[in-house]
C-alpha positions in Angstrom: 104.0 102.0 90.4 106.8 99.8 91.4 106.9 96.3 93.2 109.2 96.6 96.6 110.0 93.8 98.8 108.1 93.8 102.0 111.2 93.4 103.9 111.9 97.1 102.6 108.6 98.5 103.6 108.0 99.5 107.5 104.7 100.6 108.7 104.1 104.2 109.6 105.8 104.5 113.4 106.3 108.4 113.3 110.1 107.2 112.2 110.4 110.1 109.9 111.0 113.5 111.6 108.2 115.6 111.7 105.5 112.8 109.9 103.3 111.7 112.7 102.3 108.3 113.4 99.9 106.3 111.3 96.6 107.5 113.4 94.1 104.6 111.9 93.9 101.3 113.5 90.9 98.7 112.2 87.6 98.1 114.2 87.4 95.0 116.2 87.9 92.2 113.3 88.9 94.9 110.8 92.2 93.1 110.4 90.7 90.0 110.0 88.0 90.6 106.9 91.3 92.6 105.7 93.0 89.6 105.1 90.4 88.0 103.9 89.6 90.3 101.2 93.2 90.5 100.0 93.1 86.3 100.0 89.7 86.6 97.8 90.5 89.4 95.4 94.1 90.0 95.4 94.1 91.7 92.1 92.7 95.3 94.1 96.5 94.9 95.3 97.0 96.0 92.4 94.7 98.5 91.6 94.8 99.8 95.3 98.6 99.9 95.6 100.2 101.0 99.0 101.9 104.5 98.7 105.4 104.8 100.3 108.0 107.6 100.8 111.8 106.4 101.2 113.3 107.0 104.4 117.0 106.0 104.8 117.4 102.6 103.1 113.8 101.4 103.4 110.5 103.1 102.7 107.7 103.9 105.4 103.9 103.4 104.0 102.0 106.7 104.6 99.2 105.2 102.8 98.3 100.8 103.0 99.4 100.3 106.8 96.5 97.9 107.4 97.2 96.2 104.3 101.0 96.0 104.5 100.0 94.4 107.6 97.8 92.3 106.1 100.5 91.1 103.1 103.1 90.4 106.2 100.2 87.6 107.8 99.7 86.2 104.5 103.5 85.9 104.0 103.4 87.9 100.5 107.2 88.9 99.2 106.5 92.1 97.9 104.0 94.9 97.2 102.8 97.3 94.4 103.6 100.9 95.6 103.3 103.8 94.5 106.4 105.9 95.7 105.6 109.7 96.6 109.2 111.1 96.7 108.7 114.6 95.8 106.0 115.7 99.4 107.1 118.1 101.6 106.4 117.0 105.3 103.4 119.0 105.5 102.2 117.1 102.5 102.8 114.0 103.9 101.0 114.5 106.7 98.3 116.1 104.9 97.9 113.0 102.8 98.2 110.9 105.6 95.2 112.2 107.0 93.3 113.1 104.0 93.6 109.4 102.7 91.8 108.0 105.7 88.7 111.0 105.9 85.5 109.2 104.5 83.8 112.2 102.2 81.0 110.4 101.2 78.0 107.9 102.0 76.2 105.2 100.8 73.3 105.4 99.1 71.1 102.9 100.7 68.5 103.6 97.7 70.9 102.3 95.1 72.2 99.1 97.6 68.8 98.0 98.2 67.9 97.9 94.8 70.8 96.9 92.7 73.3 95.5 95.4 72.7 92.0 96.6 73.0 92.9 100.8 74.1 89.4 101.5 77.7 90.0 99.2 78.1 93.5 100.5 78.1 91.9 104.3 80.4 89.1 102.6 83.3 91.7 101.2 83.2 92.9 105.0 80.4 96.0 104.3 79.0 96.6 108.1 75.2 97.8 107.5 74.7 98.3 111.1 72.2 97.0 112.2 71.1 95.4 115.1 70.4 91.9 116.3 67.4 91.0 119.1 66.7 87.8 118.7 69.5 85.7 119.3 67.4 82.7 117.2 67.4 84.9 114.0 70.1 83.3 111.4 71.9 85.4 109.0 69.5 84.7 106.2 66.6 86.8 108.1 68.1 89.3 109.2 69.4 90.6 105.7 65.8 90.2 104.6 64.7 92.0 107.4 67.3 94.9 106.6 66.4 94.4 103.0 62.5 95.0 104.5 63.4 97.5 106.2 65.1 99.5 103.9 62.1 99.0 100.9 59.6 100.8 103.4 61.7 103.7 104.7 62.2 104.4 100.7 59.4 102.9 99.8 61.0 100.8 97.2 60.3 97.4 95.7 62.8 95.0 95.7 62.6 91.5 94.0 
């Protein structure tokens, strides 16, 4: 991992010759709650590092766009990336893809019981769900989730 200057990083335009174009873009207020979990817990930068392939006298983020995006709004100088300069084209597109596909799912068991549904929302986790009362606050509606989830599993939840 290496820290690179933001100024030498440029989002994933299809700029490199036969590497399409960054395909992923955030959900309505995505790029908001992104920002908002890289102000909260800026350490995952870190531990999540953007990965980068040099192209000409910059390098082009095949994996990180939202958050390079993100790190430009909150005015960072630089960024921990990884730098994949061995990929073929192929590769690079293959990775470009593959680090966007979503293998798994949650376990709603496991959230219910040991994951307090409030902090998941909070950290930006949707649990889709809908609202029909316009009157219901925040509050009851994560206890209705919370409800709802203990009798489809038929759990008990403290």
């Amino acid at each position: 991992m290496k820290k690179i200057r933001l100024e030498l990083l440029e989002n994933n335009a299809g700029q490199i010759a036969g590497v399409n174009q960054n395909p992923r873009d955030l959900a309505a207020g995505g790029f908001e709650l992104a920002v908002e979990s890289i102000k909260n817990f800026p350490a995952m930068l870190e531990l999540r590092s953007l990965v980068v392939v040099p192209h000409l006298e910059k390098f082009v983020v095949i994996g990180g766009n939202q958050r390079l995006r993100a790190l430009r709004k909150l005015k960072y100088k630089e960024a921990a990336c990884v730098i994949a300069d061995n990929l073929s084209i192929d590769q690079i597109n293959e990775f470009i893809v593959k680090d966007n596909l979503e293998y798994g799912q949650w376990n709603y068991e496991l959230l219910a019981n040991h994951w307090d549904l409030e902090i998941l929302t909070e950290w930006g986790m949707n649990l889709n769900f809908n609202v029909d009362n316009d009157n219901d606050t925040e509050q009851n509606i994560l206890k209705d989730l919370s409800e709802t989830i203990k009798y489809a599993f038929k759990l008990e939840i403290d």
